[in-house]
MDTraj code that builds the backbone (N, CA, C; nanometers):
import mdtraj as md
import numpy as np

residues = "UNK UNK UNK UNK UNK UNK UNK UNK UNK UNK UNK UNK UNK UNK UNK UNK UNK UNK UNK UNK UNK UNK UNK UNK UNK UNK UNK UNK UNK UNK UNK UNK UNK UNK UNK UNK UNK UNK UNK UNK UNK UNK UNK UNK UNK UNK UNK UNK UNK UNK UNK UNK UNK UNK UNK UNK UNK UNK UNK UNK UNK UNK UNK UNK UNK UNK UNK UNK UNK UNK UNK UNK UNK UNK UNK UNK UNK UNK UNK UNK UNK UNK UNK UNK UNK UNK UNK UNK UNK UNK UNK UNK UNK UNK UNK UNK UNK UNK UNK UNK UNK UNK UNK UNK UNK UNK UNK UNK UNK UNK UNK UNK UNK UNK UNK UNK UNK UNK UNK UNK UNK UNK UNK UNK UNK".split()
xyz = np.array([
    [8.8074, 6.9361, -6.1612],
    [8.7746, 6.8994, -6.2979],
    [8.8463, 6.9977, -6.3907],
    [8.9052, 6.9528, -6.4662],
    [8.9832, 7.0239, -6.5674],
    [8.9239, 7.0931, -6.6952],
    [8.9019, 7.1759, -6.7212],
    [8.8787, 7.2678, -6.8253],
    [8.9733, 7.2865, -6.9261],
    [8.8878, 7.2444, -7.0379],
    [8.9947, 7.2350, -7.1722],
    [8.9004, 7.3744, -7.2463],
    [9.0096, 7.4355, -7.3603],
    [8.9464, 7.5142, -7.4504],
    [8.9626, 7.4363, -7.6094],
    [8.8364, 7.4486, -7.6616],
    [8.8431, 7.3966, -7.7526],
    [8.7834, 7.4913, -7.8616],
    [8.8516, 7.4260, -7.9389],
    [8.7844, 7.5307, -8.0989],
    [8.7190, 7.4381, -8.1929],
    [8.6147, 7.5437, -8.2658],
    [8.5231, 7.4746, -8.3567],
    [8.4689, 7.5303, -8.4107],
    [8.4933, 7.5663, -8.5373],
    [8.4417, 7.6798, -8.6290],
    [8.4832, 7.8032, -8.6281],
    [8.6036, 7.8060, -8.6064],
    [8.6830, 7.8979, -8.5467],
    [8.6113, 7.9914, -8.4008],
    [8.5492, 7.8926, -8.3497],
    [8.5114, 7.9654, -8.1867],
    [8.5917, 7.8834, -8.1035],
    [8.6280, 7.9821, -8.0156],
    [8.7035, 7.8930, -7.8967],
    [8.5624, 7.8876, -7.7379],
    [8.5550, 7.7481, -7.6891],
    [8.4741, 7.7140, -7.5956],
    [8.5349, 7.6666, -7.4876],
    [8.4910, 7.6842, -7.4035],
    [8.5856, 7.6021, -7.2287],
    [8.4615, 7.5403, -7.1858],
    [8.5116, 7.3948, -7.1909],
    [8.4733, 7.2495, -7.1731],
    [8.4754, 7.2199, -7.0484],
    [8.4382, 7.1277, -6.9534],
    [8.5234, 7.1083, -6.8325],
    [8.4898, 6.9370, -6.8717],
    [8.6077, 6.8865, -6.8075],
    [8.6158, 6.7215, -6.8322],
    [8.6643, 6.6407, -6.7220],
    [8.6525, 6.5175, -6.7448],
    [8.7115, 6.4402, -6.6088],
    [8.9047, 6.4428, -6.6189],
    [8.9605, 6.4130, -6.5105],
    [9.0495, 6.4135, -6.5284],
    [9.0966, 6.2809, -6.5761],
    [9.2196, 6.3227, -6.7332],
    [9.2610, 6.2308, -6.7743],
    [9.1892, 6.2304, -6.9534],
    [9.0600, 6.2973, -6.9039],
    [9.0482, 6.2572, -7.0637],
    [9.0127, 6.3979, -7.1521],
    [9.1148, 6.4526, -7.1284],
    [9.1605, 6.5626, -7.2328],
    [9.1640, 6.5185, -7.3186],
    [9.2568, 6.4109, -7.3753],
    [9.2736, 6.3977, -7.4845],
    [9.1575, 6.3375, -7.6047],
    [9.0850, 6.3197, -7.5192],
    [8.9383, 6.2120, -7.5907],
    [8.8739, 6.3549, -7.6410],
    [8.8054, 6.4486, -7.5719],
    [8.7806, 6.5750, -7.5438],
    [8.7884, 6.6697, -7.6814],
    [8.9657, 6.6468, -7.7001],
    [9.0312, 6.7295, -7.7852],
    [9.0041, 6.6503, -7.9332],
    [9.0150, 6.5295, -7.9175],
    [9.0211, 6.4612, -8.0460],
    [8.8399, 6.4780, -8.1117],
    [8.7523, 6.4608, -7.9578],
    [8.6068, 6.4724, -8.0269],
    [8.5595, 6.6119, -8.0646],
    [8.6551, 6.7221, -8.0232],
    [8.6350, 6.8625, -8.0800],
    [8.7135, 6.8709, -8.2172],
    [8.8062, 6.7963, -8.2606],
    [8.8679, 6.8130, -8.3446],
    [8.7632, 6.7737, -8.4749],
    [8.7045, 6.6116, -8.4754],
    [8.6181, 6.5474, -8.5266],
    [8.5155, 6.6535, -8.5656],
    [8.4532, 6.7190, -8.4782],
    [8.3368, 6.8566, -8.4423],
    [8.3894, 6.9820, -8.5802],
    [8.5001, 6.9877, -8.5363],
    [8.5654, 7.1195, -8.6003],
    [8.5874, 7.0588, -8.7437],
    [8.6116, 6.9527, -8.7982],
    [8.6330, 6.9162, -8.9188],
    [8.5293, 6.9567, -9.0287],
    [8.4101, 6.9281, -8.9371],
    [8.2644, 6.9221, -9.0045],
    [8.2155, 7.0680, -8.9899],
    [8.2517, 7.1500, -8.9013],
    [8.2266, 7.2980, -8.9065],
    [8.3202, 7.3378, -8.9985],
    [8.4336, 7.3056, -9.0550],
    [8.5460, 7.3734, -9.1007],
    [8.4573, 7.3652, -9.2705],
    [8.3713, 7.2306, -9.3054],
    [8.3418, 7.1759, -9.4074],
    [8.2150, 7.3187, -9.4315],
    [8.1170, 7.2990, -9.3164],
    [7.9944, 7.3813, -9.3404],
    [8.0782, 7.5219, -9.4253],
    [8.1433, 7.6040, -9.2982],
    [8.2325, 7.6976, -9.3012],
    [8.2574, 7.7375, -9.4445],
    [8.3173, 7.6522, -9.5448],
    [8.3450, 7.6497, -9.6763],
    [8.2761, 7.6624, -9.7711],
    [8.1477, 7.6189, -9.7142],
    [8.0423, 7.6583, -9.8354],
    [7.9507, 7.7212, -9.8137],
    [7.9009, 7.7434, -9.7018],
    [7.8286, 7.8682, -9.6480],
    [7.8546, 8.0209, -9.5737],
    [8.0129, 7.9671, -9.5235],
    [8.0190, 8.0999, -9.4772],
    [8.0126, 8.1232, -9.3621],
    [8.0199, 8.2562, -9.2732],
    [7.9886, 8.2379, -9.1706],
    [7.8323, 8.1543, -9.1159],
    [7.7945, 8.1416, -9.0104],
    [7.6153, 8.1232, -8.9484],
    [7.6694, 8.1497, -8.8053],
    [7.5225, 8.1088, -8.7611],
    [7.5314, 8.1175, -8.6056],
    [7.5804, 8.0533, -8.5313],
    [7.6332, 8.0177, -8.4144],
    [7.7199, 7.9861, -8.3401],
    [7.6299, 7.8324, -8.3203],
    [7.5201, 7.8348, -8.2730],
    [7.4376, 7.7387, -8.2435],
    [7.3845, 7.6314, -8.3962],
    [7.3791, 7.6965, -8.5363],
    [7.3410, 7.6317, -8.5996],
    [7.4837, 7.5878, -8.6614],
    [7.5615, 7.6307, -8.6486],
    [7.6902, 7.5694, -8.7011],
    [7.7332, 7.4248, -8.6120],
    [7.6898, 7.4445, -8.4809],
    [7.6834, 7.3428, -8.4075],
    [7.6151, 7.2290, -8.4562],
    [7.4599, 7.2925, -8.4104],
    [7.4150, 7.1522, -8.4561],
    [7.4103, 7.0814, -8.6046],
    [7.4173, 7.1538, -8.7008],
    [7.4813, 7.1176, -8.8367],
    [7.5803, 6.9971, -8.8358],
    [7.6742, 7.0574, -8.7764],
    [7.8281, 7.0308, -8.7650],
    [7.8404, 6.8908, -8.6823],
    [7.7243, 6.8680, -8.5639],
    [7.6779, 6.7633, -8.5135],
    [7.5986, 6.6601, -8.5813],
    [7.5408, 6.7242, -8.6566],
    [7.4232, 6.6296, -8.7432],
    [7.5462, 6.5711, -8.8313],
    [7.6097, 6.5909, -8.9027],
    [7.6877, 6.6050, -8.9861],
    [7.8040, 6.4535, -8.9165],
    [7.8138, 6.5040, -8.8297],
    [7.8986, 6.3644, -8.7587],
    [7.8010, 6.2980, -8.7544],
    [7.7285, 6.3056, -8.7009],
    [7.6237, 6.1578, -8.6901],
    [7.5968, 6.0978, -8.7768],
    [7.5685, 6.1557, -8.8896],
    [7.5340, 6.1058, -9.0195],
    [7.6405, 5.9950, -9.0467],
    [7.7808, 6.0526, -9.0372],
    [7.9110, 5.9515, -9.0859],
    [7.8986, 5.8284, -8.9509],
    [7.8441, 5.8721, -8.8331],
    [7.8764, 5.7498, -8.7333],
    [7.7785, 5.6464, -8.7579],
    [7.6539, 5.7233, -8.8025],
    [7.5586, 5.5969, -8.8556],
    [7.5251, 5.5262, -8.9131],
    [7.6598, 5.5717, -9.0829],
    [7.6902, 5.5090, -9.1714],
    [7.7919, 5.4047, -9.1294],
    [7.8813, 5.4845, -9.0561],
    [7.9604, 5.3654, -8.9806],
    [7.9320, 5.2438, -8.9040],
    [7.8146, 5.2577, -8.8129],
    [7.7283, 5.1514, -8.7370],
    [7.6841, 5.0194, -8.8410],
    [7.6093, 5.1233, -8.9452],
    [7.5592, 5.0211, -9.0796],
    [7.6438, 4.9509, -9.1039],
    [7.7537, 4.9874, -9.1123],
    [7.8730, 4.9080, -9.1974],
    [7.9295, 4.7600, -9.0600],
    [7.9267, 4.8494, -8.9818],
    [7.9679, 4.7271, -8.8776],
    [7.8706, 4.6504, -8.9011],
    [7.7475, 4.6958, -8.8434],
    [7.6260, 4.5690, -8.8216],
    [7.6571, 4.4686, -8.9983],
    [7.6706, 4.5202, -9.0852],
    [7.6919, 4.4232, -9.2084],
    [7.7955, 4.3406, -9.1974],
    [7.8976, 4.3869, -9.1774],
    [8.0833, 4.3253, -9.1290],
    [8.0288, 4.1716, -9.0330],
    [7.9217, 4.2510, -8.8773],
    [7.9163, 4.1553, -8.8101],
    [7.8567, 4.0551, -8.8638],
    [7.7098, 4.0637, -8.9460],
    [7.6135, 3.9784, -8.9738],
    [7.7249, 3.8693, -9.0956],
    [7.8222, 3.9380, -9.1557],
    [7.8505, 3.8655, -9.2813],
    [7.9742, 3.7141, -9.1589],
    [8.0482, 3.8212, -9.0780],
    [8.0921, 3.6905, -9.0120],
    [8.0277, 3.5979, -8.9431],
    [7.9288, 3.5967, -8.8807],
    [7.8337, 3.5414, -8.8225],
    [7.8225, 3.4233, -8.9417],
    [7.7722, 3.4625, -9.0746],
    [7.7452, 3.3695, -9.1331],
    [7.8482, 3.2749, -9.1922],
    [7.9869, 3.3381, -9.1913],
    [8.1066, 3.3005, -9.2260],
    [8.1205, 3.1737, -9.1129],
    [8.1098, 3.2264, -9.0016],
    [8.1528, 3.1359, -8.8929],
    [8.0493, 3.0224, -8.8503],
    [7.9179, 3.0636, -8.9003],
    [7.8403, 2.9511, -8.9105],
    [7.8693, 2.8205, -9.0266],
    [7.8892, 2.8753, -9.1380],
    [7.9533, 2.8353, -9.2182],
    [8.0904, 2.6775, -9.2013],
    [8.1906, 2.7622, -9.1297],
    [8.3268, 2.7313, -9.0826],
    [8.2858, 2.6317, -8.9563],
    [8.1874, 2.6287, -8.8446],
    [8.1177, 2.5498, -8.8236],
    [8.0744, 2.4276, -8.8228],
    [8.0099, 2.4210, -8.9666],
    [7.9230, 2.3467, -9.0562],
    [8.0151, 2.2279, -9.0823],
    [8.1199, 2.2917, -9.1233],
    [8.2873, 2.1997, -9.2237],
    [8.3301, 2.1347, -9.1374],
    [8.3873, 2.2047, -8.9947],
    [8.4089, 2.1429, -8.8976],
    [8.3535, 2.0357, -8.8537],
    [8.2264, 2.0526, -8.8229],
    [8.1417, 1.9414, -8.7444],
    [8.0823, 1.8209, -8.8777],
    [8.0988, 1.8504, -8.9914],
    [8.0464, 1.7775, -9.0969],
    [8.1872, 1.7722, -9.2236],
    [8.2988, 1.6965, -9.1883],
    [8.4429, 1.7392, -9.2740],
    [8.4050, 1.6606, -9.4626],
    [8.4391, 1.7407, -9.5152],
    [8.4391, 1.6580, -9.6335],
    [8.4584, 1.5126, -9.6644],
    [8.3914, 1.4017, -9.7462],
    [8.4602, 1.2700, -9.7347],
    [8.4946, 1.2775, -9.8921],
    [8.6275, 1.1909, -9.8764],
    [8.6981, 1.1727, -9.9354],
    [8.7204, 1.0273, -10.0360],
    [8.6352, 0.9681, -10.1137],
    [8.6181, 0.8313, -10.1880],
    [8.7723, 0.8344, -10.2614],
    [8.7998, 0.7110, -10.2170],
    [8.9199, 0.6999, -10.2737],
    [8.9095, 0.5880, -10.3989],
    [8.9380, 0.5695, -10.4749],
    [8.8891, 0.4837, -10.6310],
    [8.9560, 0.3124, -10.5991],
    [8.8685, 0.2194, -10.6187],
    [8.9153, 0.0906, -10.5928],
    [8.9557, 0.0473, -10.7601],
    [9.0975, -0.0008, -10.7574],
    [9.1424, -0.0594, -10.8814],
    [9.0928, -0.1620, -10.9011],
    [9.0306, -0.1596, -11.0474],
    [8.9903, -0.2977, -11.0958],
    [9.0215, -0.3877, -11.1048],
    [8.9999, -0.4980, -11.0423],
    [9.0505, -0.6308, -11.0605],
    [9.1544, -0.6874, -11.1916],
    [9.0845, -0.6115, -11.2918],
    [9.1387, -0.6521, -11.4195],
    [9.2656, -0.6016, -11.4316],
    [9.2351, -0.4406, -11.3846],
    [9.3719, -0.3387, -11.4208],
    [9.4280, -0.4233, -11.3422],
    [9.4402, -0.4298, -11.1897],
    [9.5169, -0.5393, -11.0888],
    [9.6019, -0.6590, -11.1715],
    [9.5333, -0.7380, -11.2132],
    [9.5933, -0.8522, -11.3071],
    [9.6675, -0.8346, -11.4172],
    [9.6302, -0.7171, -11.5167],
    [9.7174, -0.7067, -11.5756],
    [9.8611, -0.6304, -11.5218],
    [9.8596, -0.5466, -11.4427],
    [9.9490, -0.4941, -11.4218],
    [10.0924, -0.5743, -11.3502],
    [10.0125, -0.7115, -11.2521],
    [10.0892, -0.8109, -11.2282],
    [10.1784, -0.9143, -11.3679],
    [10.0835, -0.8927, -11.4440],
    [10.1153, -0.9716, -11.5682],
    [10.2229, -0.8853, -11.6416],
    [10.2436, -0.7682, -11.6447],
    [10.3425, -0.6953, -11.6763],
    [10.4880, -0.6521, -11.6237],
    [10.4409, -0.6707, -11.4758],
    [10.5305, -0.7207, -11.3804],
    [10.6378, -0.8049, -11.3774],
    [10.5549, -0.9188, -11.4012],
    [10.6449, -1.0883, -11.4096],
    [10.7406, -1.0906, -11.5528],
    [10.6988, -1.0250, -11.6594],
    [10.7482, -1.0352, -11.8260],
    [10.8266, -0.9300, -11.7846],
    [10.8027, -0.8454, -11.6912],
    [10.9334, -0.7497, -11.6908],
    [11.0838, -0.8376, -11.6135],
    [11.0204, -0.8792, -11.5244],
    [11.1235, -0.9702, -11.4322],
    [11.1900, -1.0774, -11.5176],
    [11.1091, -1.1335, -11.6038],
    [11.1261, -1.2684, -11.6831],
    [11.2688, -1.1674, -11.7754],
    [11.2291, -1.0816, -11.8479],
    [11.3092, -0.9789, -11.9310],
    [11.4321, -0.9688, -11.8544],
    [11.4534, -0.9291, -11.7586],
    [11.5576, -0.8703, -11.6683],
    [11.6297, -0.9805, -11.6766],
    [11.5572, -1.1067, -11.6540],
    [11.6204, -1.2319, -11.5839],
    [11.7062, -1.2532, -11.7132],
    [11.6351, -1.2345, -11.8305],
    [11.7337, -1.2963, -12.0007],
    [11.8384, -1.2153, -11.9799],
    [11.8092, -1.0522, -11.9719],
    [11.9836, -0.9494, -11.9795],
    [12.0222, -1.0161, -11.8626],
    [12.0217, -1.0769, -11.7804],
    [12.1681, -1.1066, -11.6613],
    [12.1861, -1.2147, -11.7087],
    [12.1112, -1.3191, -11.7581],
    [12.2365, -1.4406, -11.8019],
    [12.2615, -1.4242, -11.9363],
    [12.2310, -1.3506, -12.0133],
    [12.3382, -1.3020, -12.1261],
    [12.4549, -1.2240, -12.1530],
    [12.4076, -1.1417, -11.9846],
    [12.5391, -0.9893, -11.9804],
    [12.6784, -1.0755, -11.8596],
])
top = md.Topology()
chain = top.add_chain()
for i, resn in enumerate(residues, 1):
    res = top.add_residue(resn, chain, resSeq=i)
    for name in ("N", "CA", "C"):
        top.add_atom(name, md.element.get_by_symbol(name[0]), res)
traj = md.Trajectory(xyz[None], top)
């Protein structure tokens, strides 16, 4: 098992990890050290142990804000896709407008006087 050293709050610690995931290791001490680096800044030195769990609380806080945010993300698609669903299985209908008989007739009647018209310019032209 591989032993990484990691820093966090400007302490250096030796970890031991599976092999392969150093890098997970390093990135979740880094995450660790961000939030000690934060305490660090406004308090100053503390103890090795309360800078920890601070520094831990402190992540959790952001991961649980993060959780919140998913669980909302998920619930809002859920309803999106229930939604999308809905359209699918029930598609909009579409009424298409029936021309009035009348408009119908006249428009034939305008038709024929146009043709009748045409017919005078060719045996005059």
């Amino acid at each position: 098992m591989p032993e990484v050293t990691i820093t966090i709050g400007q302490r250096d610690f030796q970890v031991a990890c599976q092999e392969g995931e150093e890098h997970f290791l390093r990135t979740a001490a880094a995450m660790l050290d961000s939030e000690a680096q934060v305490l660090l800044g406004q308090i100053g030195r503390l103890p090795e142990a309360r800078m920890l769990l601070m520094s831990g609380l402190m992540l959790a806080d952001k991961a649980a804000g993060l959780e919140d945010q998913l669980r909302a993300a998920q619930d809002r698609a859920g309803e999106l896709q229930a939604q999308l669903d809905d359209l699918q299985s029930n598609p909009a209908r579409v009424e298409v407008p029936v021309v009035p008989v009348e408009v119908a007739e006249s428009l034939a009647e305008i038709a024929a006087r146009t043709e009748a018209l045409a017919d005078r310019v060719e045996e005059q032209a």
